[in-house]
C-alpha positions in Angstrom: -43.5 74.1 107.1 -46.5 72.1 106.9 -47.1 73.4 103.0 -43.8 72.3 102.3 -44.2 69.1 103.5 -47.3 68.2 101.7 -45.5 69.3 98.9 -42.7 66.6 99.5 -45.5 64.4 100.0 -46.8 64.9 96.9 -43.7 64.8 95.1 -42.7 61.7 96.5 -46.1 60.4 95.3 -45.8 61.3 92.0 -41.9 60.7 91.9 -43.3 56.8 93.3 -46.3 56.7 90.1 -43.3 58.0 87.9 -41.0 55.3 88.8 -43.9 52.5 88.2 -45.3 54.0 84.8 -41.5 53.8 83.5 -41.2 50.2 85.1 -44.7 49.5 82.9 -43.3 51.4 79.9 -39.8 49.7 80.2 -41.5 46.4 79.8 -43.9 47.2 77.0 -41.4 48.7 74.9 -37.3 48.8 75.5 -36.2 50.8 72.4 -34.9 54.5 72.5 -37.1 56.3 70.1 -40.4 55.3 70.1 -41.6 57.4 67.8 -39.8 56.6 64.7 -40.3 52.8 65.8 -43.6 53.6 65.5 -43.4 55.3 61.8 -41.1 52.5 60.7 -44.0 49.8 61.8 -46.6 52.4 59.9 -44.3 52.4 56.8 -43.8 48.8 56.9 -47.8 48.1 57.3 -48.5 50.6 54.6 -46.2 48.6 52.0 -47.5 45.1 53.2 -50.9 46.6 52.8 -49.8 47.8 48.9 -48.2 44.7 48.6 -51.1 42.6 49.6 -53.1 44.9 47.0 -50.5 43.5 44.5 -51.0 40.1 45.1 -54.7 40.3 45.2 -54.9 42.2 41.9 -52.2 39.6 40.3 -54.8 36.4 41.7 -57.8 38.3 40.4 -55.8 38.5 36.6 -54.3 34.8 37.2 -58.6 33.4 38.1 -59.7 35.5 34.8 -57.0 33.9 32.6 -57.9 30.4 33.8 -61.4 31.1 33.5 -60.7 32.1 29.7 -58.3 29.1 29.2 -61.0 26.8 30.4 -63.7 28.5 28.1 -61.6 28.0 25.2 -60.5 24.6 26.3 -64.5 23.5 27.1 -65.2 25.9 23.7 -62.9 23.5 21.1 -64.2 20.3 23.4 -67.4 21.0 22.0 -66.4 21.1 18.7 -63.6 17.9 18.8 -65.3 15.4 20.7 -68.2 15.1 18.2 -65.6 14.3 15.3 -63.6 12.1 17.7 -66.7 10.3 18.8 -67.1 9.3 15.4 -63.5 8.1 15.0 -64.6 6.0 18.1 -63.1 7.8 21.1 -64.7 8.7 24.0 -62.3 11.8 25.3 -59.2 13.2 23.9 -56.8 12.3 26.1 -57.7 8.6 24.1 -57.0 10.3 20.7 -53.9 12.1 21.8 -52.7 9.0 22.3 -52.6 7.7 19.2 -51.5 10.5 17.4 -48.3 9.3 15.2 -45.4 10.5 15.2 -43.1 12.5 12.0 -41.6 9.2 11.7 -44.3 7.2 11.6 -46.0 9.8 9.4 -44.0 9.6 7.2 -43.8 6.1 6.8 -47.2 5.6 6.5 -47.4 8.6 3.3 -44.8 6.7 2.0 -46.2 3.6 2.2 -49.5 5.1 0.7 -47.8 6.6 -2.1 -46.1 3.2 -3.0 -49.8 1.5 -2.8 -51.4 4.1 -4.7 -48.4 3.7 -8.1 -49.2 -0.4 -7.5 -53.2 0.8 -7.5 -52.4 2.3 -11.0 -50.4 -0.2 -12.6 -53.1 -3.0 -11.8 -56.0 -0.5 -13.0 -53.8 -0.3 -16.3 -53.5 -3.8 -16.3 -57.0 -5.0 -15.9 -57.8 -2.0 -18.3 -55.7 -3.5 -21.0 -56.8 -7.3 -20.1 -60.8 -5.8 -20.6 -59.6 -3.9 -24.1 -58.1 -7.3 -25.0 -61.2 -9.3 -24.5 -63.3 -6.8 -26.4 -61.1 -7.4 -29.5 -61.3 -10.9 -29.2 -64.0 -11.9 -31.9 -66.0 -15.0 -30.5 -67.0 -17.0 -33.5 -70.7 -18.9 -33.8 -71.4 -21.9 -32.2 -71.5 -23.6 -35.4 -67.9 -22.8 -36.6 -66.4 -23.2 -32.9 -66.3 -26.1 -30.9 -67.1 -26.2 -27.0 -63.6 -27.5 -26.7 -61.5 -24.3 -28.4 -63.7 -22.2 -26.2 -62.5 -23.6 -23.0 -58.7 -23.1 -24.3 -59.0 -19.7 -24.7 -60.9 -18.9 -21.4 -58.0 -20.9 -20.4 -55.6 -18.7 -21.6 -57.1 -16.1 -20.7 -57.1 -17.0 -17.2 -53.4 -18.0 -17.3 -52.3 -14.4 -18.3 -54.5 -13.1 -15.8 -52.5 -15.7 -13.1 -49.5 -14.6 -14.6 -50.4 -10.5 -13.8 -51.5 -11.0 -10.1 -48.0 -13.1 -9.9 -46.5 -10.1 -11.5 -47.8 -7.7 -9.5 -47.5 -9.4 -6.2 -43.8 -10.2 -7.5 -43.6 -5.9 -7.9 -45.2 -5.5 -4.5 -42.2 -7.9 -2.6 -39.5 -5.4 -4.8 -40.8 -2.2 -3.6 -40.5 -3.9 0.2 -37.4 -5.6 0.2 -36.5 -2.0 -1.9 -37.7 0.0 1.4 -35.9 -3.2 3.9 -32.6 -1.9 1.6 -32.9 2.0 2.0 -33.2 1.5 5.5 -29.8 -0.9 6.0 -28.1 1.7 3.8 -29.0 4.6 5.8 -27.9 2.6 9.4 -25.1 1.7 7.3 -24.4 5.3 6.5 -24.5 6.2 10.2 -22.1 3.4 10.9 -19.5 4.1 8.2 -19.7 7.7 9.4 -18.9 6.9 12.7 -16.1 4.7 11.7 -14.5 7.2 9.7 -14.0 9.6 12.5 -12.3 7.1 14.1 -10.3 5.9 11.6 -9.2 9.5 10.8 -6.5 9.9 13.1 -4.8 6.6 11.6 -5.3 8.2 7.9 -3.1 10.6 9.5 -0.3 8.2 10.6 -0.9 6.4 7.3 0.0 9.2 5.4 2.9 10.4 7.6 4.8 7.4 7.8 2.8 5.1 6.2 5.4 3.1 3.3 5.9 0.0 2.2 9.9 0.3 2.4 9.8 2.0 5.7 11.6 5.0 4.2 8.9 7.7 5.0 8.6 6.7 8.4 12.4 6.5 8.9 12.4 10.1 7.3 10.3 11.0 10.0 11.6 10.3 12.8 15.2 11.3 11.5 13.9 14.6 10.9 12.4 14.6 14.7 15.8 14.1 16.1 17.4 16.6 13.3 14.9 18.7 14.9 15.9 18.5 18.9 19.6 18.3 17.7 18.7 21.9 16.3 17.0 23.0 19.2 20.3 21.9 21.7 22.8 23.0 19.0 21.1 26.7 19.3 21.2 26.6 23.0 25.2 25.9 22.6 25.7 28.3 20.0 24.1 31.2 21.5 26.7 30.7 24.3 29.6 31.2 21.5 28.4 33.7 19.1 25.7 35.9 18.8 25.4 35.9 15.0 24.5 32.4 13.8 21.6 30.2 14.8 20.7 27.0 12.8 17.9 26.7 10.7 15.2 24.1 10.8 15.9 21.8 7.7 14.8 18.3 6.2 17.3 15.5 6.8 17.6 15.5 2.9 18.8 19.1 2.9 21.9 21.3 3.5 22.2 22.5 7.2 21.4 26.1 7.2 22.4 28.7 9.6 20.1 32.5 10.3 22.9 35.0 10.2 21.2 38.0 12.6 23.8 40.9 11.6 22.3 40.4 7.8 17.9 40.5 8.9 18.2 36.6 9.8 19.1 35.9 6.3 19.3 31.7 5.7 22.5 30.9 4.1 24.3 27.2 4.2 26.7 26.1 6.0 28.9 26.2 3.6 29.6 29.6 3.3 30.8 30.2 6.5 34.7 30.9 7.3 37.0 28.2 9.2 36.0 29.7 12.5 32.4 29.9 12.2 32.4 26.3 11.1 34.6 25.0 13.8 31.9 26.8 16.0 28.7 25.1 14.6 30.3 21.9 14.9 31.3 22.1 18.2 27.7 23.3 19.4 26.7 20.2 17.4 29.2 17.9 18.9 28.0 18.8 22.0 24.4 18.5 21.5 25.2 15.0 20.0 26.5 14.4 23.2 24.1 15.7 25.3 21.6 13.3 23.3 23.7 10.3 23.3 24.1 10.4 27.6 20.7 10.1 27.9 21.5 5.8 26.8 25.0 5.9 26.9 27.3 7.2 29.5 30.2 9.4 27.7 32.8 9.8 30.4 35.4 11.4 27.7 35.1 14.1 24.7 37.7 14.3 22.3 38.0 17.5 20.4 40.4 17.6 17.5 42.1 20.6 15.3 40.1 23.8 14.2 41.5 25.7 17.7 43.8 27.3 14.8 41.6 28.8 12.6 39.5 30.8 15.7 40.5 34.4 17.0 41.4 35.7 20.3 38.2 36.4 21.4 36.6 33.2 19.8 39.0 30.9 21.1 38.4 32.4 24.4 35.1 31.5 24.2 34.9 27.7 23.1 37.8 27.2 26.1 35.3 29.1 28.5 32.6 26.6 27.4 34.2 23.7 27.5 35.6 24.1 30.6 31.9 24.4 32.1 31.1 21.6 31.1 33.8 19.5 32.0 32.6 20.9 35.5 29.0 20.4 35.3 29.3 17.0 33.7 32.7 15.8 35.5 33.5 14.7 31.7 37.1 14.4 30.5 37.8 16.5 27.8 40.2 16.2 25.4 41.6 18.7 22.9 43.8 17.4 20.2 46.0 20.8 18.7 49.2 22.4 17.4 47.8 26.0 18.7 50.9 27.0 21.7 48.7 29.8 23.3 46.5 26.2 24.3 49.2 25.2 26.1 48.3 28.0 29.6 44.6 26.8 29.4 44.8 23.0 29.7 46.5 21.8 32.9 46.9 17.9 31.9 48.7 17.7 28.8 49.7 14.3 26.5 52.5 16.0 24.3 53.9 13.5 21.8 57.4 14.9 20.5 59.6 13.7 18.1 63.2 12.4 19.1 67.0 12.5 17.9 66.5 8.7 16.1 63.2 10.0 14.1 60.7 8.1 16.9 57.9 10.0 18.7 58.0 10.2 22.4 54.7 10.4 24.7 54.9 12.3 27.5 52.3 13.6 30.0 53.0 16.8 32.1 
C-alpha cells in the first residue's frame, strides 16, 4: 500500500507540473499545430531573407548607375564649361537657359538669311560705285577747274545718298514683307476656324437657300409628303397586304411597292378602282391624323368608291373605319349607292326622291 501511494504521489506531482507547463505553453503559443506554424514562420523568413537579397542587389545596380551617370555628367562638364566660360557663363544651368527655341531659331536663320542677300546687294553696289570711279578719267589741273571737280564729287556723293536710301528703302520692304506673312498666316488660322463654323450654314444655304423661296418651300413640302407616307403605310398595311407607298419628290407621281411582284415601284395610276379607293382612304386618313394635331376634326366624310371594292375589301375599310370612329369618338360619314352598306351603318341620312319629282331627307 505504501508503494502505491507514493506512486499516487508522484503522479499527482507530475499531473500538477503537467497542468502548469500547459498553463505556460498555453500562454506562449495558442495555435493547434505548432510545428507547421513554425515551418510557415521559417518559409516566410527564408523568402524575406531572398527578398532582402533582391533589394540589396537592385540598390547596389541602382548606386553603380548613378555613379556612372555622374561620371559622364562631371566627364562632358569638363569639356562644356571651358567653351561656355568663353561665351561668358559660369555653369550650365545659365546657358540652358538661354537656349532658343525652333521658333525663335528659326526666326533668327531667317532673319540672317535676309541680312546676308541685303549684305550682297550693297557689296555689288559699292563694287559697281568703285568700278565707276575707276573709269572716271580725271583731267589735269590745267584743263579742269577746282569748281567742276567739286560737282562731280558732288554727284558722286548724291548717287551714293541715293543707294544707302535705296537700300535702307529694301531693308523696310523685306520687314513690313515678314510683318505681312505673319498677319496672313494668323489670318489663315482665323479663316479656317471660321469656315468650320460657317459649314453647317453652307449646308442650309444650299438646301433651302433661294431667292424666290421655292427650294425651301420644296423642302419642307417634301418633309411632310414624307410623314404623310410614313402614316399612309401604317393605314394601308391595316387594308391590304400588297401595296405600300413609295417615297417620292412633291414634283413626282405617287408611287406604290407592289410586294406580290419583288416590291416592284409602279404609279398610282395603274392600279384598279379598288386599289385606288384604298390608297386614298389610307391617305385621307393620315391627312387627318396630321391635320388634328392644329385642328380639331370632329366629322369625316367619305364619299363613293364603296362600289368598286369586293367582299372582302369592303369588309375591311368598314372594319377600319369603324375603329376609328371608336378610338377618336369622330363622326363618320359615308356618302354611297352600295345596299349591302345599308346593315353596317346604324344612323343613316337617306335622301329619296318623291311622287312630285322633289327629293325627301330622311334620317333613320
Amino acid at each position: 500500500m505504501r508503494v502505491i501511494r507514493e506512486i499516487l504521489q508522484d503522479l499527482s506531482i507530475i499531473a500538477t507540473q503537467y497542468l502548469e507547463i500547459n498553463k505556460d505553453r498555453n500562454e506562449m503559443y495558442s495555435g493547434k499545430n505548432i510545428n507547421a506554424d513554425a515551418d510557415q514562420l521559417l518559409n516566410a523568413y527564408i523568402a524575406e531573407r531572398e527578398k532582402d537579397k533582391e533589394w540589396k542587389f537592385s540598390a547596389l545596380n541602382f548606386i553603380k548607375n548613378i555613379e556612372s551617370l555622374e561620371m559622364s555628367i562631371a566627364e562632358r562638364s569638363s569639356k562644356i564649361l571651358p567653351k561656355l566660360e568663353a561665351l561668358g557663363y559660369s555653369d550650365i544651368t545659365k546657358a540652358f537657359q538661354d537656349i532658343l527655341d525652333d521658333d525663335q531659331l528659326q526666326k533668327i536663320l531667317s532673319t540672317k538669311e535676309s541680312l546676308s542677300l541685303l549684305e550682297i546687294e550693297n557689296k555689288t553696289s559699292i563694287q559697281n560705285l568703285e568700278n565707276e570711279l575707276v573709269e572716271i578719267i580725271i583731267p589735269s589741273e590745267d584743263d579742269m577747274q577746282v569748281v567742276q571737280l567739286q560737282e562731280i564729287i558732288d554727284t558722286l556723293n548724291k548717287e551714293k545718298d541715293d543707294y544707302i536710301h535705296q537700300n535702307g528703302a529694301l531693308e523696310n520692304e523685306l520687314r513690313t514683307n515678314e510683318q505681312y506673312k505673319i498677319q496672313i498666316s494668323q489670318s489663315l488660322v482665323i479663316l479656317q476656324s471660321k469656315e468650320k463654323d460657317a459649314s453647317k450654314w453652307f449646308v442650309l444655304e444650299r438646301l433651302i437657300g433661294d431667292s424666290t423661296g421655292t427650294k425651301y418651300a420644296k423642302y419642307a413640302q417634301n418633309l411632310s409628303l414624307k410623314h404623310l407616307i410614313t402614316l399612309a403605310n401604317k393605314r394601308l398595311s391595316k387594308l391590304t397586304d400588297r401595296y405600300l407607298l413609295a417615297y417620292a419628290d412633291i414634283e413626282s407621281d405617287l408611287t406604290v411597292s407592289d410586294l406580290y411582284q419583288g416590291s416592284i415601284t409602279r404609279s398610282v395610276k395603274t392600279l384598279s378602282g379598288g386599289e385606288s379607293f384604298i390608297v386614298s382612304l389610307a391617305l385621307a386618313l393620315s391627312l387627318a391624323d396630321m391635320a388634328s394635331k392644329n385642328v380639331k376634326l370632329e366629322c369625316l366624310f367619305i364619299d363613293e368608291g364603296f362600289g368598286t371594292l369586293d367582299v372582302e375589301t369592303l369588309e375591311t375599310a368598314l372594319e377600319t373605319l369603324e375603329k376609328l370612329q371608336s378610338e377618336t369618338s369622330r363622326t363618320i360619314g359615308v356618302i354611297s349607292h352600295v345596299d349591302s352598306l345599308k346593315e353596317r351603318i346604324s344612323t343613316q341620312v337617306r335622301v329619296q326622291k318623291n311622287n312630285l319629282g322633289h327629293s325627301v331627307i330622311s334620317v333613320v
